[in-house]
C-alpha positions in Angstrom: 99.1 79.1 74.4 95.5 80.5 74.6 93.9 81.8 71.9 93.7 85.2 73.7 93.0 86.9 77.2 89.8 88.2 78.2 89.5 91.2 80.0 87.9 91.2 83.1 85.1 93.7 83.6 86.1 97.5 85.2 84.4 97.3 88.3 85.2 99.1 91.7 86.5 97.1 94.6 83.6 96.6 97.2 84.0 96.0 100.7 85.0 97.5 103.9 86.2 94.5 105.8 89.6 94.7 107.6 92.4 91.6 108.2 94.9 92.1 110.6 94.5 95.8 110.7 95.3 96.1 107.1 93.4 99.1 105.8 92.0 98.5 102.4 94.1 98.5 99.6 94.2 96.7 96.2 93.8 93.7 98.1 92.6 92.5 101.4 94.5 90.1 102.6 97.9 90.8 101.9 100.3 88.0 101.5 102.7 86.1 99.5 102.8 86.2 95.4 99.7 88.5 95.7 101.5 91.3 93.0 101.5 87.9 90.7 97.5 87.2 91.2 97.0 91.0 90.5 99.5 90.5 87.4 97.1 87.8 86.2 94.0 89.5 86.7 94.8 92.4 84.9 96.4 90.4 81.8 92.5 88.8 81.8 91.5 85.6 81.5 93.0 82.6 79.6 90.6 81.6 76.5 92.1 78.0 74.9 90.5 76.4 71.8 87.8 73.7 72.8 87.3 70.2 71.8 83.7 68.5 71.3 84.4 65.2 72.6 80.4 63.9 72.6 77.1 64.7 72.2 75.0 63.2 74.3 71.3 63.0 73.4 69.4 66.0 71.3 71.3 69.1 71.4 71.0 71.3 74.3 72.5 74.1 75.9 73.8 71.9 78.9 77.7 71.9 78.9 79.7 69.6 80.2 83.2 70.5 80.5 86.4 69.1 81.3 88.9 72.1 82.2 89.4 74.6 84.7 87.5 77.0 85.9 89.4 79.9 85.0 89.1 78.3 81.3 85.8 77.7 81.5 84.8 81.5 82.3 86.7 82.3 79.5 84.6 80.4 77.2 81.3 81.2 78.6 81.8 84.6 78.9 83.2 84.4 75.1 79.7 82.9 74.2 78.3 85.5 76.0 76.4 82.7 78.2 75.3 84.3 81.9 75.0 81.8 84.7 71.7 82.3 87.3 73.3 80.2 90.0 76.6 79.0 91.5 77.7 76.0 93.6 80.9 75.1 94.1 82.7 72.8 96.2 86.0 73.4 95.6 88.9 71.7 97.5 89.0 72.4 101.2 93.0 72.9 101.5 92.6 70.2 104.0 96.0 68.1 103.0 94.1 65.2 102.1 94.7 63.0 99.1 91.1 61.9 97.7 91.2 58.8 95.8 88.6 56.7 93.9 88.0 53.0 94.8 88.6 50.8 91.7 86.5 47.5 91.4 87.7 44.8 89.3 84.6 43.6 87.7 83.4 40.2 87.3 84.8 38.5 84.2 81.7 37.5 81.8 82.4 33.9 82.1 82.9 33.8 85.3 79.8 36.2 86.2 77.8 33.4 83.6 78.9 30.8 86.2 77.6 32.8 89.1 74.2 33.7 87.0 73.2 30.1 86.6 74.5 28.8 90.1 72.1 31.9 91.4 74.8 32.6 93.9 75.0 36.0 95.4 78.1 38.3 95.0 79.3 39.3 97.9 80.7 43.1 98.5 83.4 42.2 100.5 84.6 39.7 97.8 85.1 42.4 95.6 88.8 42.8 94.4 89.5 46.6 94.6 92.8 49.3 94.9 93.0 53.1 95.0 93.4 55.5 92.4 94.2 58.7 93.3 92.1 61.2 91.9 93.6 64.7 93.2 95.3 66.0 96.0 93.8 68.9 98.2 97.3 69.7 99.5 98.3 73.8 99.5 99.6 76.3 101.2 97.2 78.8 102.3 99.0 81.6 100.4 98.6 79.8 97.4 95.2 78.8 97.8 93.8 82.0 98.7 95.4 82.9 95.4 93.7 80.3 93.4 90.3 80.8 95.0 90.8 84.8 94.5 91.1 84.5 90.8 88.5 82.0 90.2 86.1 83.8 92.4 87.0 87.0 89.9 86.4 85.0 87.1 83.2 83.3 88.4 81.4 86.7 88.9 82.5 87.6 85.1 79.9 85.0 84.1 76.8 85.7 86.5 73.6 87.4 85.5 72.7 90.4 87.2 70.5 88.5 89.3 72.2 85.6 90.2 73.5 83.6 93.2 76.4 82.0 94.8 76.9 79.3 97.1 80.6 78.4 98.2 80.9 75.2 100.5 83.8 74.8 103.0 84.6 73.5 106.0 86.4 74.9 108.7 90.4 74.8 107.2 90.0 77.6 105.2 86.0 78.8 104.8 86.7 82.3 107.1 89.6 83.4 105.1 87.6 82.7 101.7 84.7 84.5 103.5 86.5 88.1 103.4 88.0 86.9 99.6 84.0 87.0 99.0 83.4 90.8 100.9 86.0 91.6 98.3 84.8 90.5 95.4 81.5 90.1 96.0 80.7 93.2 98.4 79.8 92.9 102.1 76.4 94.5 101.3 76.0 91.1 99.6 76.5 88.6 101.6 73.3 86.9 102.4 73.9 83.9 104.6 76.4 81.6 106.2 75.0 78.2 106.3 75.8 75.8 108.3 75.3 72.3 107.0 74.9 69.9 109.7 75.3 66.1 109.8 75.9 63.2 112.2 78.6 60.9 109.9 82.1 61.1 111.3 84.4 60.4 114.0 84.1 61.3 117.3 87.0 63.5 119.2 87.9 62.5 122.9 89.3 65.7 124.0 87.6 68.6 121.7 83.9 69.0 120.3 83.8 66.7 117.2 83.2 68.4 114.0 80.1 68.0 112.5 79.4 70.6 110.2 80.5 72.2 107.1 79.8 76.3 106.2 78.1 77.2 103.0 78.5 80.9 102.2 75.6 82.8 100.3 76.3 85.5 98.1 74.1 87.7 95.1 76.0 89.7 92.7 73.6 92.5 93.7 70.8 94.3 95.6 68.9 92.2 93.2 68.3 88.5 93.5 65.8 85.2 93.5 65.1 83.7 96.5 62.0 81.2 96.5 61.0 80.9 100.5 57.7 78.9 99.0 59.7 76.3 97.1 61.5 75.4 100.2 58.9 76.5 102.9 58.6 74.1 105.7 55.3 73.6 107.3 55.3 75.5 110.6 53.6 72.2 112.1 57.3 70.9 111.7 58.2 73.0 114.7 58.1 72.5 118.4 56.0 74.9 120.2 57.4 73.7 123.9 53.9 71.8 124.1 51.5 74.8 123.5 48.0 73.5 123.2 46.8 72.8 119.8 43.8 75.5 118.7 41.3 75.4 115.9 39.8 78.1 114.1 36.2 78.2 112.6 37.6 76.8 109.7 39.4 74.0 110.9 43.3 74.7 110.8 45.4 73.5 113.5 47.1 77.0 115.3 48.7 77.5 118.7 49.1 80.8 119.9 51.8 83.2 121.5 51.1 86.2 123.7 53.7 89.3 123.2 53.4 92.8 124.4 49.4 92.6 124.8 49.1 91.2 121.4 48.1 87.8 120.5 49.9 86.3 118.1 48.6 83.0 115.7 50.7 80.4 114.4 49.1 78.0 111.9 50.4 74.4 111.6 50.1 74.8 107.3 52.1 77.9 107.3 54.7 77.8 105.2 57.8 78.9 107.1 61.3 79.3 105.4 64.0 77.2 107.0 66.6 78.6 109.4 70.5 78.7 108.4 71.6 75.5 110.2 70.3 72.5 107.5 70.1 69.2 109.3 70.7 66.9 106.2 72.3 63.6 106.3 75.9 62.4 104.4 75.2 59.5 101.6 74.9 56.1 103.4 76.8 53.3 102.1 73.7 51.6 100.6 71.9 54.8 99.4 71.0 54.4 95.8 72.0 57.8 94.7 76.1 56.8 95.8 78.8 56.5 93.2 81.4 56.0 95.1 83.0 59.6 94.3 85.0 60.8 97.9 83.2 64.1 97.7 79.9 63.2 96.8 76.8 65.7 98.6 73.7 64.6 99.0 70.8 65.6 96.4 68.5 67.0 99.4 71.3 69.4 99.7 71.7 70.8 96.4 67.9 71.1 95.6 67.8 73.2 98.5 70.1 75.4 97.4 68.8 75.3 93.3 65.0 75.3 94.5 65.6 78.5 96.3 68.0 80.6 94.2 66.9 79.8 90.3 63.7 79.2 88.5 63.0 76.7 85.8 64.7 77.3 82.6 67.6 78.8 84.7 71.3 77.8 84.1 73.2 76.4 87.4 76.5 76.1 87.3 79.0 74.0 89.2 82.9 75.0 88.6 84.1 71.6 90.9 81.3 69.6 89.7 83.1 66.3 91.6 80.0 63.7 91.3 77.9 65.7 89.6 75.0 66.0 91.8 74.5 69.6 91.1 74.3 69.1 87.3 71.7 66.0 88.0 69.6 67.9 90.8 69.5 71.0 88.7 68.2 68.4 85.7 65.6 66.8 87.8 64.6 70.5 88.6 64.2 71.5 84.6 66.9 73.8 85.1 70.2 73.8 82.6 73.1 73.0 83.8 77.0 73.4 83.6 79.6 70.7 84.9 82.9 71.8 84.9 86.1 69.9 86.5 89.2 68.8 85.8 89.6 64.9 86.5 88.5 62.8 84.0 86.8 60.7 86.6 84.5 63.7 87.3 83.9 63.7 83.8 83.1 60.3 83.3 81.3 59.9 86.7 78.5 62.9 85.7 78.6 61.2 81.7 77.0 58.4 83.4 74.7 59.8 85.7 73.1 62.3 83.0 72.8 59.6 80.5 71.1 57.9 83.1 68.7 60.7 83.7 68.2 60.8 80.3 69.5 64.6 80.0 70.7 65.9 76.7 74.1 67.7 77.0 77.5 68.2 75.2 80.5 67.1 76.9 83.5 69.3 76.1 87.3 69.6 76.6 89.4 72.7 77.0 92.9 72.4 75.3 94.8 74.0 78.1 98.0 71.2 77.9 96.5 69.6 81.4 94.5 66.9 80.3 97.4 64.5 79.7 96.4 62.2 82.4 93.1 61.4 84.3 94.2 64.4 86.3 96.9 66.3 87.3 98.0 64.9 90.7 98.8 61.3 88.8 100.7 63.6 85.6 102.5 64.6 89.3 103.5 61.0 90.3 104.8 60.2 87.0 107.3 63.1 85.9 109.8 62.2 88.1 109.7 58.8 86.3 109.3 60.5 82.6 112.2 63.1 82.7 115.2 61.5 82.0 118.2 61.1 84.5 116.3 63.5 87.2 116.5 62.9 90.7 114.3 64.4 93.4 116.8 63.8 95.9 118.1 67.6 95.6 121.2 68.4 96.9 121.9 71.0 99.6 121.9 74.1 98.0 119.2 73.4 95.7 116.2 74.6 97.5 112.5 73.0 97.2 111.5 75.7 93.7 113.2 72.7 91.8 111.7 69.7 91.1 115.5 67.7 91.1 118.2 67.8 89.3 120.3 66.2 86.3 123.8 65.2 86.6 125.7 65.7 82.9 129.4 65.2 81.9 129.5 68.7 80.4 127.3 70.9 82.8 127.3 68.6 86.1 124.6 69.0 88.4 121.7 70.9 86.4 118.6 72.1 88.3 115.7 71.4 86.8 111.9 73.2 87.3 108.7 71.9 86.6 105.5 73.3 87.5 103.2 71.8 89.5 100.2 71.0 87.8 98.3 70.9 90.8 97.9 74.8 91.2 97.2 76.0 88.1 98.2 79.3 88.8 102.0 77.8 88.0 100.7 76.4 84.2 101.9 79.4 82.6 105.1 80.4 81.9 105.1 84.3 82.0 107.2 87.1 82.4 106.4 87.3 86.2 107.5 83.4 86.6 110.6 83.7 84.4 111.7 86.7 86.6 111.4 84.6 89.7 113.7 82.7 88.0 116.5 85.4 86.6 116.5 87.4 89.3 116.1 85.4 92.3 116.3 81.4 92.1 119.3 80.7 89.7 121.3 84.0 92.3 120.5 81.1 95.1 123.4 78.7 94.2 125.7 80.9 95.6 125.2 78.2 98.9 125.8 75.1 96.6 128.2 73.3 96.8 129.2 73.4 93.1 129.2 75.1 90.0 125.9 75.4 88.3 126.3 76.1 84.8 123.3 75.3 83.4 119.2 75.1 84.8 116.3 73.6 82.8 112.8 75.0 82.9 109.7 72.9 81.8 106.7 74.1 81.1 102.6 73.6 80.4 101.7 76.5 78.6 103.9 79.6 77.7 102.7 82.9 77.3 105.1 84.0 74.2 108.2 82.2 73.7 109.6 84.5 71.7 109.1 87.1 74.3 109.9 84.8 77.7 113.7 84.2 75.8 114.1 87.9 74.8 113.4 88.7 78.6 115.9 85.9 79.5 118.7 87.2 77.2 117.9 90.9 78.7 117.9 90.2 81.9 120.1 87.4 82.8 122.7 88.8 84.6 124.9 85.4 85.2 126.8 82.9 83.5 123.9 80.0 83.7 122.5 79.0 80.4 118.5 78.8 81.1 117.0 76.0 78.7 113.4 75.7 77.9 111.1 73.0 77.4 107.8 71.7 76.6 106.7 69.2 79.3 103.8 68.2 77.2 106.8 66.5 74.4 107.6 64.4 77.7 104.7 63.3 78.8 102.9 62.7 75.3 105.8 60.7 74.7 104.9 57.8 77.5 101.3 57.9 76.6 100.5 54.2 76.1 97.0 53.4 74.6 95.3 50.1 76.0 94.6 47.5 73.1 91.7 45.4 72.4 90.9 42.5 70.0 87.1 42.4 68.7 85.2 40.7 66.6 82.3 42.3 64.5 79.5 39.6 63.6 76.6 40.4 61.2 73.2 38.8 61.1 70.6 40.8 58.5 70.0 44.4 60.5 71.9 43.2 63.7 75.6 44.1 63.9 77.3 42.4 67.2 80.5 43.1 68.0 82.3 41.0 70.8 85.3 41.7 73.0 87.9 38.9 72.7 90.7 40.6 74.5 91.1 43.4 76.6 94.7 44.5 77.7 95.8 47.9 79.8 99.7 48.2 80.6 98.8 51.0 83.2 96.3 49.1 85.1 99.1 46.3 84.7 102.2 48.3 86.6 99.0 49.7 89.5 97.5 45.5 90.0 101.1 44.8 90.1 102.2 48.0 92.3 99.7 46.8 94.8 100.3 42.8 94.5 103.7 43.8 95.6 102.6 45.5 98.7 100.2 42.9 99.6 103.4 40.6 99.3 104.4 42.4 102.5 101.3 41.3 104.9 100.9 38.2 106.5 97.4 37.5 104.6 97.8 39.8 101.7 95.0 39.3 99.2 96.5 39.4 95.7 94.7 40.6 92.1 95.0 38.2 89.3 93.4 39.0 85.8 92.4 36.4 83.5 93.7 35.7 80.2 91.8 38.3 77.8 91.3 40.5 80.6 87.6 41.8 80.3 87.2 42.3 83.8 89.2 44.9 83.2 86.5 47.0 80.7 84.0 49.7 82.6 82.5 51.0 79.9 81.6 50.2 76.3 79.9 52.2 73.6 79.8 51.8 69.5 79.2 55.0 67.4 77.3 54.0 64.6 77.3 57.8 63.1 80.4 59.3 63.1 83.7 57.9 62.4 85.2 60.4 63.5 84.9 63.9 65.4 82.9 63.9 68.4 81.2 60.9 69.7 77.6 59.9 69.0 77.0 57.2 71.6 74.5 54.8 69.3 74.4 52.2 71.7 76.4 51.5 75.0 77.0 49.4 78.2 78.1 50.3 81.9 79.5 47.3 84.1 78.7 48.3 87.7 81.3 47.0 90.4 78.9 44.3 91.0 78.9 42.9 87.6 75.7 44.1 86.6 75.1 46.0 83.2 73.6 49.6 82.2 72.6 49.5 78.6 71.4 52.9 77.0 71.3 53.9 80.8 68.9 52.0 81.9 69.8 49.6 84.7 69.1 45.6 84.7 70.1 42.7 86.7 72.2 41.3 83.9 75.9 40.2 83.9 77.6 41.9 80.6 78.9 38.5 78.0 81.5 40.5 76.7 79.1 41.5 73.9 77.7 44.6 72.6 75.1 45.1 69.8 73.5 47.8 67.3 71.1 48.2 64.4 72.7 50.0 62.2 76.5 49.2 61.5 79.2 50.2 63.8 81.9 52.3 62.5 83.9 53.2 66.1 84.3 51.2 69.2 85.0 53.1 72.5 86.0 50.9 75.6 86.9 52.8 78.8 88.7 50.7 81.8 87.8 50.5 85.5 90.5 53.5 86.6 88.9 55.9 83.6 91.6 55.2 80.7 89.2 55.5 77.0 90.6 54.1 73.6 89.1 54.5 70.6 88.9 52.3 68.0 87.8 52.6 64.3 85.7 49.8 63.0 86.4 48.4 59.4 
């Protein structure tokens, strides 16, 4: 349950922009469950208790966050911290799964071998499978919900003078476009940007689509735009072969005749650019990759940060994905906030900004979704983690249930769970529960047997107390309405990987080596895919070695605290080509399945290759 709701600023309704003839109203595009987004927005926003998982560096007022981004506002406009500048990238409602490449890495004694043979590892040798990371699949109803309340709650946190950029493509950029007149205020809207780029396939009978749109907003009349810091010399331009002039003092001009007037353009001018950015994807090779599916390019995003924020400046980034915008707005000496909700993200920008050498805390809101990596996986598994349900849903049972249970007493019991990948169905309110009472459970009148009994799970839960009064008010039938905490189930299955270690002290230096590694969920997904590579003619299979090391990413010892939030003392990063990080500084050294410190250990953190961390104290 949150902590409490926010309220959400009084502010008039801007905007004069008209959807299918619909006049305005309280909203502008009028659609499905859009009383329930207005229900939401006037209840405020969600503020949840957070968790300080790691301090990274000196302190700072650089936040990373791993949450939502309804959950984040909460919490910065709680601290009363204002934002200067906005980019997001939020899913593109495309239908796509996105899912992260996971690289078995080179076992240390095997990688020894390799080192002293001074043989080369080769890419394509590299053992890999897929781990999905979420899954941009909605209905536009619902996502035009979603984006309309985080949009609402984005705006509670900018300055007064502040930006926002919100990229898209074309599935759904020109319906977020009027969401934006509406919040935002047409009188706002500053540019539509067209990001252009050559990467992609190539169509046979339509133009092939090249481009994405980035739409620029300011919260008002008032905001920073920089043309200098992102001026293009004029030189750059082609002037159809005009003749190159010289002035008395030497600069390069050509010159343009209009109405009588003579008009001088100098090749040093500064010009800013035009609203179509030729700017390439990442290449395979390009050092800046890390292998995130939605990685931008940095050129991109400092752009965008170098023309809409000054030094000193916080730039926020609500889908942080890769974390470009946090490192780009670093490089820039600009604070930063990452916020997303896949511990991959998480992990991914960790890296990078340790890397960088930024300072930053890393926290986590306790919103009841961060039970797995993310929530699209926690989706995959609850079919497996509820007991006796079956997706396979009868006719009669329409698609608001997740399956049903088949018991001796009740028979066939319907069974709802939300689905964690629009978190606009996390809470259990009154408006969800009514759904419920007065609608589904009236529904079975076309099954084909008795239902007696339904089961509702549920995330979060406004007020129990008050969700069963409403049930006990209201429910008109004879079905008994049972609720539960999905968070009991899956808490339940959690499984923590184990490791065996050794901790070896000589004077000052404390080592401490990794005998055995061992991960029961990379186990079932090594063995999930060995099984399908069974099927092919030439499958190619994964096998893990004994003490399993190939298996570890990531390895850090806290030397400070033993327990609380982590203070990395010293750390190593295995890259997918073997090749260690330590302290965040890159070398061309295999990891031997060692890790040292000064000062003595007292924790041992070890992530694995698909994200999983265990944490272990140190005797």
């Amino acid at each position: 349950m949150p902590i409490r709701y926010i309220p959400y600023d009084k502010v008039p309704v801007k905007g004069q922009a008209i959807l299918n003839n619909i006049t305005r109203s309280q909203r502008l595009l009028s659609y499905k469950d859009n009383d329930k987004v207005y229900e939401r927005i006037i209840r405020g926003i969600p503020y949840y208790e957070l968790k300080e998982l790691e301090q990274v560096g000196e302190k700072s007022e650089n936040l990373v966050i791993r949450g939502e981004c309804l959950s984040a506002c909460a919490y910065l406009k709680e601290q009363n911290i204002k934002i200067d500048l906005v980019y997001i990238d939020p899913p593109f409602a495309s239908g796509a799964d996105y899912a992260k490449k996971v690289y078995i890495r080179k076992n240390p004694a095997l990688a020894e071998k390799i080192k002293k043979a001074e043989q080369k590892m080769d890419m394509e040798e590299l053992v890999a499978f897929e781990e999905k990371m979420y899954g941009d699949i909605w209905s536009k109803e619902d996502y035009l919900n979603w984006m309309y309340e985080n949009l609402m709650a984005i705006k509670e946190v900018m300055s007064d003078t502040a930006s926002i950029y919100v990229h898209l493509d074309w599935h759904i950029g020109h319906y977020v476009k009027i969401l934006m007149d509406e919040v935002f205020g047409e009188e706002n809207f500053r540019n539509e940007i067209v990001w252009h780029y050559q990467s992609g396939g190539r169509q046979e009978n339509l133009f092939s689509k090249k481009h994405d749109n980035i739409y620029f907003y300011s919260k008002s009349d008032k905001w920073i735009f920089n043309s200098d810091d992102v001026g293009e010399l004029r030189g750059s331009e082609k002037r159809n072969n005009m003749k190159k002039e010289f002035d008395e003092n030497g600069r390069a001009f050509v010159s343009i005749k209009s109405n009588g007037k003579i008009y001088k353009y100098y090749e040093d001018e500064l010009i800013t650019p035009a609203d179509v950015w030729n700017i390439s994807h990442i290449q395979q090779k390009d050092p800046q990759r890390v292998d995130y599916a939605t990685q931008k390019p940095n050129s991109l995003l400092e752009r965008i940060i170098k023309a809409s924020s000054n030094k000193g400046m916080i730039v926020a980034d609500f889908f942080g994905g890769s974390g470009v915008t946090a490192k780009v707005a670093n490089d820039l000496g600009r604070r930063f906030i990452h916020c997303d909700i896949g511990i991959n993200s998480i992990q991914t920008v960790r890296d990078r900004l340790k890397e960088a050498k930024a300072d930053f805390k890393i926290l986590e809101v306790q919103d009841g979704l961060n039970l797995f990596r993310n929530p699209i996986q926690t989706m995959d598994k609850l079919a497996s983690l509820i007991d006796g349900l079956n997706t396979k849903k009868p006719e009669g049972i329409n698609s608001f249930w997740f399956g049903t249970i088949t018991n001796s007493k009740y028979g066939t019991i319907p069974v709802y769970a939300p689905d964690l990948r629009d978190s606009t169905k996390k809470v259990l309110d009154i408006v969800a529960i009514n759904e419920v009472i007065n609608k589904e459970i009236h529904n079975f009148d076309t099954f084909n047997g008795e239902v007696k009994k339904v089961i509702i799970y549920y995330v979060d839960i406004i007020d129990i107390d008050e969700i069963e009064k409403f049930i006990k008010d209201n429910n008109q039938t004879l079905i008994e309405v049972e609720l539960k905490d999905l968070k009991q189930v899956l808490d339940f299955v959690v499984v923590d990987d184990k490791v065996e270690f050794n901790l070896n002290e000589d004077g000052l230096f404390y080592e401490v080596e990794i005998e055995s590694f061992y991960s029961d969920r990379l186990k079932q997904k090594i063995d999930e895919y060995n099984s399908k590579q069974a099927l092919k003619a030439n499958g190619s299979y994964i096998s893990i070695s004994e003490n399993g090391l190939e298996l570890v990413e990531y390895i850090s010892l806290d030397c400070t605290n033993d327990s609380g939030a982590w203070q990395s003392d010293s750390e190593i990063k295995i890259d997918k080509n073997g090749f260690v990080s330590i302290d965040g500084t890159k070398t061309k050294e295999f990891w031997n399945g060692k890790i040292s410190s000064n000062t003595k250990p007292k924790r041992l953190k070890i992530r694995n290759i698909a994200g999983d961390e265990i944490i272990v104290i140190i005797n």
